[in-house]
HTML snippet that shows the backbone in 3Dmol.js (N, CA, C, O; Angstrom):
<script src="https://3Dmol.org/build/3Dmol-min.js"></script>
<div id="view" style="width:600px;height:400px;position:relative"></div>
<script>
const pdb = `
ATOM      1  N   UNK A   1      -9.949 -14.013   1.490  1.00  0.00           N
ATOM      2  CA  UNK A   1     -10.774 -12.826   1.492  1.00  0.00           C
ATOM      3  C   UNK A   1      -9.938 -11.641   1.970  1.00  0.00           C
ATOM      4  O   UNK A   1      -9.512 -11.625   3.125  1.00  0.00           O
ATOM      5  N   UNK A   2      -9.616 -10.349   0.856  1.00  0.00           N
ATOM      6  CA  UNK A   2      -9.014  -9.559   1.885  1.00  0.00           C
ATOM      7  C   UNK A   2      -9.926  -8.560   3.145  1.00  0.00           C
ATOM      8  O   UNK A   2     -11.035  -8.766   3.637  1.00  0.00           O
ATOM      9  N   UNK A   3      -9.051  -7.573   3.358  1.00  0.00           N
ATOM     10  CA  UNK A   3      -9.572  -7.062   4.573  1.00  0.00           C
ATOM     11  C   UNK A   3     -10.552  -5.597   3.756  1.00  0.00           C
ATOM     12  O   UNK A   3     -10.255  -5.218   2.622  1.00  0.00           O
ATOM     13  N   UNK A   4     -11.570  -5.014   4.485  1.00  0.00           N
ATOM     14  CA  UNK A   4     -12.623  -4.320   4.179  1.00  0.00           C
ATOM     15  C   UNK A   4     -11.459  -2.283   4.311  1.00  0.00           C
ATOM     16  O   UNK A   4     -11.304  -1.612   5.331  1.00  0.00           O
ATOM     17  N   UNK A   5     -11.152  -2.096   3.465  1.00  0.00           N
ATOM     18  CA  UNK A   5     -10.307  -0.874   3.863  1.00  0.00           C
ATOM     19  C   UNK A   5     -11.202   0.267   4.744  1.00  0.00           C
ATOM     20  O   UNK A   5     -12.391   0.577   4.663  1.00  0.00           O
ATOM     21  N   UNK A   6     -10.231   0.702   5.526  1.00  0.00           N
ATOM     22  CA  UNK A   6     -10.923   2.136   6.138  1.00  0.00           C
ATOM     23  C   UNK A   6     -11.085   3.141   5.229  1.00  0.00           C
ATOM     24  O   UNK A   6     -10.687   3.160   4.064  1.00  0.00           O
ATOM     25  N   UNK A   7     -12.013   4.415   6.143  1.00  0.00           N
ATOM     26  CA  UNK A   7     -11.716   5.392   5.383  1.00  0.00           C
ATOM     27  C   UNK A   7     -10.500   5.938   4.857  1.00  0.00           C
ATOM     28  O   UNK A   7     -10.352   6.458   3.751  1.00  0.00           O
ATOM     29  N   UNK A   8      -9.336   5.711   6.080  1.00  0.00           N
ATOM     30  CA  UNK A   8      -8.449   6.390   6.007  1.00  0.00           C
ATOM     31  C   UNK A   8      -7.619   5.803   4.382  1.00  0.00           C
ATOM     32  O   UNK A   8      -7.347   6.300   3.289  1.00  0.00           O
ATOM     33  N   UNK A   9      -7.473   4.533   5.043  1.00  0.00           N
ATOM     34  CA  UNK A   9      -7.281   3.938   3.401  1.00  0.00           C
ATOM     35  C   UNK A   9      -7.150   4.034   2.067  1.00  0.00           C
ATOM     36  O   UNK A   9      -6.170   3.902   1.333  1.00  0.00           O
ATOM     37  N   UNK A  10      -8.942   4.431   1.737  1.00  0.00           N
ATOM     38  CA  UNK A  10      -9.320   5.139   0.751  1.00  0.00           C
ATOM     39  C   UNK A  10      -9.238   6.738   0.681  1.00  0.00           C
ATOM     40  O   UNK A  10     -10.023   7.190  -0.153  1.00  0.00           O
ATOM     41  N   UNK A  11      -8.587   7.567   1.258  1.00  0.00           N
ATOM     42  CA  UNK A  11      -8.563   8.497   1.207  1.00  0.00           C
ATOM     43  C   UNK A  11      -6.841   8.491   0.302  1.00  0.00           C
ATOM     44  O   UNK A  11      -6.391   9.141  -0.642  1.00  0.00           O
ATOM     45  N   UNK A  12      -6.295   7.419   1.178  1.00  0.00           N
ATOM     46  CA  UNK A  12      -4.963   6.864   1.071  1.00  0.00           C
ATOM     47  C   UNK A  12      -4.587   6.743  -0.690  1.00  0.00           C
ATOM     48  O   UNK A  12      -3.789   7.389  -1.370  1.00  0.00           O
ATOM     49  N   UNK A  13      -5.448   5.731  -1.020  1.00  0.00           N
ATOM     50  CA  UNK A  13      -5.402   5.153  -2.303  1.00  0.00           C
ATOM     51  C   UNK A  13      -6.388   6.114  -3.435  1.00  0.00           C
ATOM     52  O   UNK A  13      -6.522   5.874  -4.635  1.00  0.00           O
ATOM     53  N   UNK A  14      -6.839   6.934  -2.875  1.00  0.00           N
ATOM     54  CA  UNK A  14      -7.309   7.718  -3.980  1.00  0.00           C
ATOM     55  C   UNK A  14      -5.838   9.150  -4.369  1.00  0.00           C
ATOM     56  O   UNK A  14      -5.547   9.682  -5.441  1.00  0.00           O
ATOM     57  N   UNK A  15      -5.426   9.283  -3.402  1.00  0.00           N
ATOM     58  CA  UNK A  15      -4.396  10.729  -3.547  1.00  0.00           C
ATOM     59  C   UNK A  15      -3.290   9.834  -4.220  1.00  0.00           C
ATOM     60  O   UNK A  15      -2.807  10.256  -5.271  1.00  0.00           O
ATOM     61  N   UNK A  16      -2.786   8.470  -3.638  1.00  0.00           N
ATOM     62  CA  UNK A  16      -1.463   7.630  -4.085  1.00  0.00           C
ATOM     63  C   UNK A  16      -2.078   7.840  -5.767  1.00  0.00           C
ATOM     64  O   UNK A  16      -1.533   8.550  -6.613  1.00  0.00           O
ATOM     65  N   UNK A  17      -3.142   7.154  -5.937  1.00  0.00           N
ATOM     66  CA  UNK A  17      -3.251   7.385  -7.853  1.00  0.00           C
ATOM     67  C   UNK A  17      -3.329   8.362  -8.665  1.00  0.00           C
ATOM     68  O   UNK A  17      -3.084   8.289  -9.869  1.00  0.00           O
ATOM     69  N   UNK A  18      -3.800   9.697  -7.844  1.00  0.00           N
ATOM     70  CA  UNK A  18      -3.568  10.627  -8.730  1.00  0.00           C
ATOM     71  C   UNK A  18      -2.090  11.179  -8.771  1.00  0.00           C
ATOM     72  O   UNK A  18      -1.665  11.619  -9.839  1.00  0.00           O
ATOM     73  N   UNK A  19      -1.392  11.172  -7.786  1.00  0.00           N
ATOM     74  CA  UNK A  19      -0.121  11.506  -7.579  1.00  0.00           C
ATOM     75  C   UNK A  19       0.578  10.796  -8.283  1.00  0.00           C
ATOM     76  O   UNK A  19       1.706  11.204  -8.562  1.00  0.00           O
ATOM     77  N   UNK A  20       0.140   9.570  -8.765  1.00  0.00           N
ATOM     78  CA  UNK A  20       1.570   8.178  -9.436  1.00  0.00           C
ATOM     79  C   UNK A  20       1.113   9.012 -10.961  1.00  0.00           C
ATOM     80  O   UNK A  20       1.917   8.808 -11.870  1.00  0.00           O
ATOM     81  N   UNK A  21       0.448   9.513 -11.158  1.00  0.00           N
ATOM     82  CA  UNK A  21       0.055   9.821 -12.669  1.00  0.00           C
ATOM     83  C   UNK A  21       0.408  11.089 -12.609  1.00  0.00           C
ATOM     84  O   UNK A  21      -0.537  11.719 -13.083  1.00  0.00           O
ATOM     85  N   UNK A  22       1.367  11.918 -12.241  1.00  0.00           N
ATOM     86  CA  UNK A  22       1.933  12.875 -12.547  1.00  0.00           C
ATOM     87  C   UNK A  22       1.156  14.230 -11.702  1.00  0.00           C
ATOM     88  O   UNK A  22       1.595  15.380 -11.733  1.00  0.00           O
ATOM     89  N   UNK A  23      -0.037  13.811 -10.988  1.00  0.00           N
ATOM     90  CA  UNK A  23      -0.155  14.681 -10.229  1.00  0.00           C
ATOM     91  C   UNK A  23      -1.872  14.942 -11.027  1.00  0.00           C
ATOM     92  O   UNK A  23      -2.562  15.684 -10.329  1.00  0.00           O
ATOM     93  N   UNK A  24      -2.498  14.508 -12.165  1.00  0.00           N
ATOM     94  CA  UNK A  24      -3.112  15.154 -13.013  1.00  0.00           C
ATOM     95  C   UNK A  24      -3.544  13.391 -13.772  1.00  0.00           C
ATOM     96  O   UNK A  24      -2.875  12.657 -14.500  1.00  0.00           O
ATOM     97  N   UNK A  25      -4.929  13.233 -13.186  1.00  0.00           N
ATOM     98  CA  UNK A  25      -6.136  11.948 -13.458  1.00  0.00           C
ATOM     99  C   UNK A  25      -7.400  12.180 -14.125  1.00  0.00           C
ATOM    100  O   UNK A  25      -8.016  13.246 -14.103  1.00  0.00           O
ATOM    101  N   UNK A  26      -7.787  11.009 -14.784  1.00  0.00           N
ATOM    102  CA  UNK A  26      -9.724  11.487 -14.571  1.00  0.00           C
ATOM    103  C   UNK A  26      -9.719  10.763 -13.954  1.00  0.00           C
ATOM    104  O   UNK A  26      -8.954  10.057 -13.296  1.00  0.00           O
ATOM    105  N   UNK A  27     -11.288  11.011 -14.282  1.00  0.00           N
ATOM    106  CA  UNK A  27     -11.950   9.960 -12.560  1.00  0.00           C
ATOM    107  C   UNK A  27     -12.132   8.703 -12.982  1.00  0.00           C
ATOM    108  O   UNK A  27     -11.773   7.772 -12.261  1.00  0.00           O
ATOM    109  N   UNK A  28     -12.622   8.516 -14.016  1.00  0.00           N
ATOM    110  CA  UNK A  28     -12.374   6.989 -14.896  1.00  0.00           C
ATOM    111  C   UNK A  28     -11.233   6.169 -14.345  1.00  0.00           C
ATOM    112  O   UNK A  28     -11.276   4.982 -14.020  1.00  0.00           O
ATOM    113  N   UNK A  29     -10.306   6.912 -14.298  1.00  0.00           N
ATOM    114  CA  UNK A  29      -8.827   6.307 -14.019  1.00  0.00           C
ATOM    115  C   UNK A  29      -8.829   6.519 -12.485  1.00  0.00           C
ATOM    116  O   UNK A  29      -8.322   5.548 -11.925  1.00  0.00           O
ATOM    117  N   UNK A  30      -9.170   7.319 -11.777  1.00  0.00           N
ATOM    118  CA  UNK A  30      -8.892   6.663 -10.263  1.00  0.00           C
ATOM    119  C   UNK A  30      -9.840   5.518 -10.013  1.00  0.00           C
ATOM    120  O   UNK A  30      -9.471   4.563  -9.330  1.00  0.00           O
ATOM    121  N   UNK A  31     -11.124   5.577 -10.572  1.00  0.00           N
ATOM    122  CA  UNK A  31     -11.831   4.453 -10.236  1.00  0.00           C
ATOM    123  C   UNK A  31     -11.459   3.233 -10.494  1.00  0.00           C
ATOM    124  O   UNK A  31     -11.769   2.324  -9.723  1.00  0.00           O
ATOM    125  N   UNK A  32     -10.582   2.963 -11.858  1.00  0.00           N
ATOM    126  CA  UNK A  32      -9.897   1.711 -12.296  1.00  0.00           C
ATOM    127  C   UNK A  32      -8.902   1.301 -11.653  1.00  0.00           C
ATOM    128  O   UNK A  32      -8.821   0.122 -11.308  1.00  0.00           O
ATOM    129  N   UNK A  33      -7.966   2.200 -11.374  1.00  0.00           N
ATOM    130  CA  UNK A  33      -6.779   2.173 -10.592  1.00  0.00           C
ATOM    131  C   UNK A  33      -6.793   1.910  -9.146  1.00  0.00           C
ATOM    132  O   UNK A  33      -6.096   1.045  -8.616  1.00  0.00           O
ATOM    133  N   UNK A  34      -7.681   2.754  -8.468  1.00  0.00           N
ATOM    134  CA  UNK A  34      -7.476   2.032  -7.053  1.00  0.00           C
ATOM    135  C   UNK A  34      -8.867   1.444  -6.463  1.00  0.00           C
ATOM    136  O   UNK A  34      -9.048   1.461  -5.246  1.00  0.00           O
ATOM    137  N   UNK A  35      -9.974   0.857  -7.459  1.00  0.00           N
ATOM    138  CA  UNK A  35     -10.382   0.069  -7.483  1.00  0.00           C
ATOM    139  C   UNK A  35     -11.721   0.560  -6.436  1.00  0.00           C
ATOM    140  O   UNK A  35     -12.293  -0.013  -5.508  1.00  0.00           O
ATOM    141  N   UNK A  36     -11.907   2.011  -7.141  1.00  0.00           N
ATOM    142  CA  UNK A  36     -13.061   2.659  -5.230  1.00  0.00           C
ATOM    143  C   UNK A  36     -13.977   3.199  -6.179  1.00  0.00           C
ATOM    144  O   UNK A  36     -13.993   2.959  -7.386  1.00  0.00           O
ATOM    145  N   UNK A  37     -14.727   3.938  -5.544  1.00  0.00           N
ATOM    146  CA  UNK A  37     -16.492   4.096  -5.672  1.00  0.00           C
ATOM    147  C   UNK A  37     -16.054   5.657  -6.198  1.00  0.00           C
ATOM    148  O   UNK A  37     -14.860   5.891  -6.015  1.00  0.00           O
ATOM    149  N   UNK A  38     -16.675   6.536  -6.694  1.00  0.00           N
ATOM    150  CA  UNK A  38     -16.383   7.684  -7.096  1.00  0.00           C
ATOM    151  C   UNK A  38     -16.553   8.776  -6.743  1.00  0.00           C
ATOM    152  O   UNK A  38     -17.191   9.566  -7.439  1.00  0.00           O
ATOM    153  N   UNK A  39     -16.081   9.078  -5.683  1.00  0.00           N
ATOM    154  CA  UNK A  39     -16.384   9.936  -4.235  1.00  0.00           C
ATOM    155  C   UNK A  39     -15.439  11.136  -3.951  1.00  0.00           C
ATOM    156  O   UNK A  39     -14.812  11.327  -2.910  1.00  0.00           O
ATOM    157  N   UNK A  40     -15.449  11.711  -4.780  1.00  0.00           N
ATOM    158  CA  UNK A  40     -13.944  12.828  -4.738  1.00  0.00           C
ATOM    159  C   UNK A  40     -14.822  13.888  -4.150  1.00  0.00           C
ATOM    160  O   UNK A  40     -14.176  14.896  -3.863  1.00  0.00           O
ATOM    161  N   UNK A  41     -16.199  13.971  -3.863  1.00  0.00           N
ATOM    162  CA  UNK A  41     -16.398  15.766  -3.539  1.00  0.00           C
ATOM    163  C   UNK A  41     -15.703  15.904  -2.267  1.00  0.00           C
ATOM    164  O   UNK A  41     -15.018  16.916  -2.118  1.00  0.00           O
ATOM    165  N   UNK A  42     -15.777  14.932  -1.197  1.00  0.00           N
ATOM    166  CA  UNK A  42     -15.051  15.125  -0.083  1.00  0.00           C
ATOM    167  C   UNK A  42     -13.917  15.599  -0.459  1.00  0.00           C
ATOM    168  O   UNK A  42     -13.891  16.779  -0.809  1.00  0.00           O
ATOM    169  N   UNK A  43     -12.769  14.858  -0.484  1.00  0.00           N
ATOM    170  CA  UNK A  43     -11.587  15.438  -1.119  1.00  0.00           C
ATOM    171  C   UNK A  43     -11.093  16.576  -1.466  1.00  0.00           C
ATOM    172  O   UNK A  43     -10.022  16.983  -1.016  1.00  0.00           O
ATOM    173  N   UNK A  44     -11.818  17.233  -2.314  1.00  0.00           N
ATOM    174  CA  UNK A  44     -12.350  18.345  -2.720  1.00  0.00           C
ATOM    175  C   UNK A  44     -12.099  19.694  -1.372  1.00  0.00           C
ATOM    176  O   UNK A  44     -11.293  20.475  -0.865  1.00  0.00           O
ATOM    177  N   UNK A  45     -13.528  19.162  -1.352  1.00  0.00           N
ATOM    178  CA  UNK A  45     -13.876  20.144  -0.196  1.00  0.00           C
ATOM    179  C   UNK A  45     -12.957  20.179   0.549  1.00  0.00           C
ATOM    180  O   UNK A  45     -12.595  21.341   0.732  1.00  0.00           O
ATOM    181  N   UNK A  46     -12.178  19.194   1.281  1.00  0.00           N
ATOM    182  CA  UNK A  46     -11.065  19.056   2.034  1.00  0.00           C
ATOM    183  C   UNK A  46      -9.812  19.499   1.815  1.00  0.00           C
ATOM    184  O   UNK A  46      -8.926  19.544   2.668  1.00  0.00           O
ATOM    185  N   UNK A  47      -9.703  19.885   0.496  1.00  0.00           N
ATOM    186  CA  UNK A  47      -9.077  20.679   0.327  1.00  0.00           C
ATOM    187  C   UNK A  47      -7.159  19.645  -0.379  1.00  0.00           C
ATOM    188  O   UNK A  47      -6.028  19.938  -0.766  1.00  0.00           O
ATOM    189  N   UNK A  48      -8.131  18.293  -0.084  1.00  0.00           N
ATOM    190  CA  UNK A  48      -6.914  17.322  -0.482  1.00  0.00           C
ATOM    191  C   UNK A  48      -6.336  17.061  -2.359  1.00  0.00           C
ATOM    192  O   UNK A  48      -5.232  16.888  -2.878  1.00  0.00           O
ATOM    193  N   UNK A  49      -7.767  17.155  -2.898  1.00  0.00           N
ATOM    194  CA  UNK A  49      -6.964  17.735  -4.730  1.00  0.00           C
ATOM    195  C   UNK A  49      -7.789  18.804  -4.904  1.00  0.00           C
ATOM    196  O   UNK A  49      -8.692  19.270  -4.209  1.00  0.00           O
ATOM    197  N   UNK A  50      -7.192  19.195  -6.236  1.00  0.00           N
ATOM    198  CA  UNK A  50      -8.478  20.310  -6.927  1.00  0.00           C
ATOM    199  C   UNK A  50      -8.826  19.404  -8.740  1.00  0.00           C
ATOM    200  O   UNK A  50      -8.295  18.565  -9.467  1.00  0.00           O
ATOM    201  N   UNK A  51      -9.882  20.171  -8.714  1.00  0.00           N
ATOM    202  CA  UNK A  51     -10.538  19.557  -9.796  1.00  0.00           C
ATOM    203  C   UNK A  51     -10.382  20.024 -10.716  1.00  0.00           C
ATOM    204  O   UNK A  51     -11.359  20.751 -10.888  1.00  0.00           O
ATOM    205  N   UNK A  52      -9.440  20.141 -11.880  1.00  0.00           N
ATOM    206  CA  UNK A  52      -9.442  20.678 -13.483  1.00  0.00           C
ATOM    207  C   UNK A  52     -10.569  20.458 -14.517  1.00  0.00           C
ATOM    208  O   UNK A  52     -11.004  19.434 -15.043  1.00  0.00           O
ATOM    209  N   UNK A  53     -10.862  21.628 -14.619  1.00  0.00           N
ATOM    210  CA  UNK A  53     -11.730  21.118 -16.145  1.00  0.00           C
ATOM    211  C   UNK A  53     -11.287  21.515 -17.520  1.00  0.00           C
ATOM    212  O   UNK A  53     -11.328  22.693 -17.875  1.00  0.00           O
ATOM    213  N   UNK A  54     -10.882  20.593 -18.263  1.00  0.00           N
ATOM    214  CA  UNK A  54     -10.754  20.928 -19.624  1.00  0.00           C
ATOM    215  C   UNK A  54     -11.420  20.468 -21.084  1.00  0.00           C
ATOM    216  O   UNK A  54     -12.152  19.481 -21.007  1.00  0.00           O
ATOM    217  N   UNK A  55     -11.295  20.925 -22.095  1.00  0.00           N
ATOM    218  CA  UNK A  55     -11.977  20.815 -22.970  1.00  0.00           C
ATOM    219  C   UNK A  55     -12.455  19.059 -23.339  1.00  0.00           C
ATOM    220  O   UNK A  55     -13.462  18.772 -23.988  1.00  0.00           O
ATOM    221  N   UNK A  56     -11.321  17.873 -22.666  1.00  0.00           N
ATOM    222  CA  UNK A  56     -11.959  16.790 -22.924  1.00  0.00           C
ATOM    223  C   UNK A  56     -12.312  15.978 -21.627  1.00  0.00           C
ATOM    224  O   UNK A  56     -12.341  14.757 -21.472  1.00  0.00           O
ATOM    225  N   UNK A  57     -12.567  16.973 -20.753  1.00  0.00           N
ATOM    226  CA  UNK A  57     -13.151  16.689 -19.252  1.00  0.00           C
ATOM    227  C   UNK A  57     -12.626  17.214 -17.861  1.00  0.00           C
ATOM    228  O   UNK A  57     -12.198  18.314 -17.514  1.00  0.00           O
ATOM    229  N   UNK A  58     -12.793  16.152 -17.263  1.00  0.00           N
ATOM    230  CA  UNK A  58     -11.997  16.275 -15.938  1.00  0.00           C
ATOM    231  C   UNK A  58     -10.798  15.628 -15.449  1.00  0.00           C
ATOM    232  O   UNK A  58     -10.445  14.465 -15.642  1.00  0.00           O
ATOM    233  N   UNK A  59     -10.088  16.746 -14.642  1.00  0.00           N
ATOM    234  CA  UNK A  59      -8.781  15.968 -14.110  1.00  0.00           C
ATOM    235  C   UNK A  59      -8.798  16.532 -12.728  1.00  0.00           C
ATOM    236  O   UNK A  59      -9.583  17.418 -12.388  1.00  0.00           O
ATOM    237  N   UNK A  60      -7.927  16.004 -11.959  1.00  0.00           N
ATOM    238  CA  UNK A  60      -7.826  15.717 -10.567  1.00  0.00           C
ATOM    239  C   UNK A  60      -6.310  15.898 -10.335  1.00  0.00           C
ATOM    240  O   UNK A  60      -5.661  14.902 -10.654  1.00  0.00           O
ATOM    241  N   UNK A  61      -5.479  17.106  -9.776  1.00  0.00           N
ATOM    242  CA  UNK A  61      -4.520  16.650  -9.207  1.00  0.00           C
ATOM    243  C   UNK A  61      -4.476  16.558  -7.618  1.00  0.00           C
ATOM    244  O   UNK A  61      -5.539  16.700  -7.015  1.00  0.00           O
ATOM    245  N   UNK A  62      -3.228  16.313  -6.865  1.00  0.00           N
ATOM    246  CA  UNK A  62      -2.994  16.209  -5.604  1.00  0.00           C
ATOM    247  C   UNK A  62      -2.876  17.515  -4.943  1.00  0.00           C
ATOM    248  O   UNK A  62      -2.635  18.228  -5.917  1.00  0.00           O
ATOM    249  N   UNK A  63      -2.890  18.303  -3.912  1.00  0.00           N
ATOM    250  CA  UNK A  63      -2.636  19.258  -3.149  1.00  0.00           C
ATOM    251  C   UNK A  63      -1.653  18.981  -2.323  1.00  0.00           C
ATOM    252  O   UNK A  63      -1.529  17.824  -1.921  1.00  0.00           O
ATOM    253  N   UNK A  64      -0.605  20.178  -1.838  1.00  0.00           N
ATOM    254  CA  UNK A  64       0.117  19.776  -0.721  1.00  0.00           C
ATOM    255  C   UNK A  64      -0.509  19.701   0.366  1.00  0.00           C
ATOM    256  O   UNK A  64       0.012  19.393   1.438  1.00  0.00           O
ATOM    257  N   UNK A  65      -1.613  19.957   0.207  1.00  0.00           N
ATOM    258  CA  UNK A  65      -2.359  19.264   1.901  1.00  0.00           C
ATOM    259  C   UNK A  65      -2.262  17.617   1.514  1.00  0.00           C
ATOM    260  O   UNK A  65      -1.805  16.760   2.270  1.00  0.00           O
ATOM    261  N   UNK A  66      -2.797  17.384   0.168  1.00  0.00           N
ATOM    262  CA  UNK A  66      -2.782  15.960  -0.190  1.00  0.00           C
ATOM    263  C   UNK A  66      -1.510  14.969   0.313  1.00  0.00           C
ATOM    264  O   UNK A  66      -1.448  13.822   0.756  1.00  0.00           O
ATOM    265  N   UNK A  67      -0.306  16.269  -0.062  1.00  0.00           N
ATOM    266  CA  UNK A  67       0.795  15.402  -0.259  1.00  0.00           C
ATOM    267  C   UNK A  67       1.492  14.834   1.243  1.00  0.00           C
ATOM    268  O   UNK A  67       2.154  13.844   1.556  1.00  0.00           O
ATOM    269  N   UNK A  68       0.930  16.093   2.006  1.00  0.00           N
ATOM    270  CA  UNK A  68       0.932  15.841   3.569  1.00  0.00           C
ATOM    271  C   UNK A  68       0.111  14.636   4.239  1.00  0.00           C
ATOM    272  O   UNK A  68       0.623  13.750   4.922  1.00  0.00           O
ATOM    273  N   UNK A  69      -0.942  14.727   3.998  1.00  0.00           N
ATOM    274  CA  UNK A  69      -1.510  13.638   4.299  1.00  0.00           C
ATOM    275  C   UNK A  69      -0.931  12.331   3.994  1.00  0.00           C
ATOM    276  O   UNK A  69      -0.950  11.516   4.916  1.00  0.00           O
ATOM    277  N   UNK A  70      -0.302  11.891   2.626  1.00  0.00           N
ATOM    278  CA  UNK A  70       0.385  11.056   2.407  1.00  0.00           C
ATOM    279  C   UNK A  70       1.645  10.922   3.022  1.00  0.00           C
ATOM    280  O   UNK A  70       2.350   9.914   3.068  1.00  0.00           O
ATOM    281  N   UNK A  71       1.792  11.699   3.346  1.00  0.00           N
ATOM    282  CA  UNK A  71       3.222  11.277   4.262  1.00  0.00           C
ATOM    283  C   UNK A  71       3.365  11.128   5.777  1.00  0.00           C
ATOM    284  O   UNK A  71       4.139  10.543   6.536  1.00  0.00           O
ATOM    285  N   UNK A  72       2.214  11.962   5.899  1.00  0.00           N
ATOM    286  CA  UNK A  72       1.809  11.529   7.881  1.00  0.00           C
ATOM    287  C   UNK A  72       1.173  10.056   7.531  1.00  0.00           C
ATOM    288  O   UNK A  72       1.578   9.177   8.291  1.00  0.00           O
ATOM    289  N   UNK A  73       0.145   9.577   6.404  1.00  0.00           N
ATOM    290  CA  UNK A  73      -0.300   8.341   6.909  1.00  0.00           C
ATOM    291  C   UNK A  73       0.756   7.295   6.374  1.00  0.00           C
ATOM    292  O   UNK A  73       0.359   6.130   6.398  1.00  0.00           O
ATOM    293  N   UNK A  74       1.943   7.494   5.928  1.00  0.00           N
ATOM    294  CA  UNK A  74       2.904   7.049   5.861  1.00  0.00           C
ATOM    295  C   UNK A  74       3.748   6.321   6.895  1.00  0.00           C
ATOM    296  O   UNK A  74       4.191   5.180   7.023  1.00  0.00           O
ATOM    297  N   UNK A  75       3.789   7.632   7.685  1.00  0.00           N
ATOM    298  CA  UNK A  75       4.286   7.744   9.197  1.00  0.00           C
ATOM    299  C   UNK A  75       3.726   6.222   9.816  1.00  0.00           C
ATOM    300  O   UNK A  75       4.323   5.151   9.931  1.00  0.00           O
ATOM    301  N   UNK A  76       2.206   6.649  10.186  1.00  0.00           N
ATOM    302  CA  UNK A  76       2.026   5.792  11.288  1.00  0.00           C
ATOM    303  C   UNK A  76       2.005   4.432  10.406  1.00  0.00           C
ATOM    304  O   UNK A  76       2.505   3.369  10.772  1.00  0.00           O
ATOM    305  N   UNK A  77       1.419   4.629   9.328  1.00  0.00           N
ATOM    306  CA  UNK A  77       1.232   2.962   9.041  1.00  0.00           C
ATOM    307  C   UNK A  77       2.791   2.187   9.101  1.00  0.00           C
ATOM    308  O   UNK A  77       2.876   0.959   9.101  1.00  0.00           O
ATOM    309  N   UNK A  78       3.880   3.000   9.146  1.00  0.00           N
ATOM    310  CA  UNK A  78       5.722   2.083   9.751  1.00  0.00           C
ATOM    311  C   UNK A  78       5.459   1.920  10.822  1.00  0.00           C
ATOM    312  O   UNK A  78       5.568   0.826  11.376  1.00  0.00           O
ATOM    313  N   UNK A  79       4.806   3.586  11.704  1.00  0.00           N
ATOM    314  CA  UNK A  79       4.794   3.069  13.046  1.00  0.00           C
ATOM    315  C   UNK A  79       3.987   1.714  13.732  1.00  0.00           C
ATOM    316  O   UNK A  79       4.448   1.136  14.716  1.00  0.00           O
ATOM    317  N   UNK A  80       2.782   1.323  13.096  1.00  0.00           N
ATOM    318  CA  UNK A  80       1.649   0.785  13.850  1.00  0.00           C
ATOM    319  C   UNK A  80       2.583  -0.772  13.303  1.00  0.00           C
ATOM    320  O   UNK A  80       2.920  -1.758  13.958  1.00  0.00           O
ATOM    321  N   UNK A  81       2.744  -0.482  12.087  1.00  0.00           N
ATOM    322  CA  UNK A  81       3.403  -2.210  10.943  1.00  0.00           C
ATOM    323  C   UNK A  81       4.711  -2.509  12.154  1.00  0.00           C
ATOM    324  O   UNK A  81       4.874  -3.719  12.305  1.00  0.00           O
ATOM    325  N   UNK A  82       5.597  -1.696  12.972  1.00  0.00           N
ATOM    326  CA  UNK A  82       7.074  -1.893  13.606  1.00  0.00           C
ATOM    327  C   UNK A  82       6.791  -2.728  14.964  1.00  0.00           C
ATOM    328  O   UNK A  82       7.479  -3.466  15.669  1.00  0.00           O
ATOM    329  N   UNK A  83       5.349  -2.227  14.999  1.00  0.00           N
ATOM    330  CA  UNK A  83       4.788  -3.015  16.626  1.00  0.00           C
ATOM    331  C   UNK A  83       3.724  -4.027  16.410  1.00  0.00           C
ATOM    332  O   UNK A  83       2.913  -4.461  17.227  1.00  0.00           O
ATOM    333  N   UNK A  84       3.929  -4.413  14.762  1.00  0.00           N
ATOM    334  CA  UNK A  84       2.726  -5.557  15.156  1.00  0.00           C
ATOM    335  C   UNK A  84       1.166  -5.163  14.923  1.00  0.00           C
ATOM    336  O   UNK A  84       0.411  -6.073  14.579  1.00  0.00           O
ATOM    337  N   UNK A  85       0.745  -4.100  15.061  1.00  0.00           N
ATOM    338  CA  UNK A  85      -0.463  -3.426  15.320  1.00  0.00           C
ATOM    339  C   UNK A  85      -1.236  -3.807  14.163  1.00  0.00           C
ATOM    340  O   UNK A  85      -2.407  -3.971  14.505  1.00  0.00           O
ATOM    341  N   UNK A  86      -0.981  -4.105  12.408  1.00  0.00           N
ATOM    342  CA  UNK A  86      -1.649  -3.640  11.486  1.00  0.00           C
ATOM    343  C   UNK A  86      -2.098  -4.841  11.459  1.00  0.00           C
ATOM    344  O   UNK A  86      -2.955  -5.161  10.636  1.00  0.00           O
TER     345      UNK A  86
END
`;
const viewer = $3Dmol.createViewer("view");
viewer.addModel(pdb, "pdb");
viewer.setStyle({}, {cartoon: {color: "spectrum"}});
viewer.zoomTo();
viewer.render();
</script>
């Protein structure tokens, strides 16, 4: 059985998939890809992607707040994984 992810997690694995796709997703495809519920207004609002609309829908890229976030939770998850913690 794996483990139940945090928020932080999913905040984690929603920015990692739009970012592996060039920066620019639908939501179809983050939902397939990292396997989560379809919850981007947070995000949003947070200022972590912005939302494109074009003529054959929606796309999603990353923000450099996004890209920050990915790299501070980068950070600790070496730090917490170096001591055992995770």
């Amino acid at each position: 059985m794996s483990k139940k992810r945090n928020r932080l997690e999913v905040i984690r694995d929603i920015l990692q998939v739009i970012n592996s796709r060039n920066g620019r997703i639908k939501p179809t495809h983050i939902l397939y890809k990292s396997n989560l519920s379809y919850q981007m207004s947070e995000l949003i609002k947070k200022r972590f992607i912005i939302e494109h609309k074009t003529k054959e829908g929606k796309t999603y890229s990353v923000t450099e707040k996004g890209i920050n976030y990915l790299n501070k939770y980068s950070l600790i998850a070496d730090f917490t994984e170096s001591f055992g913690l995770n």
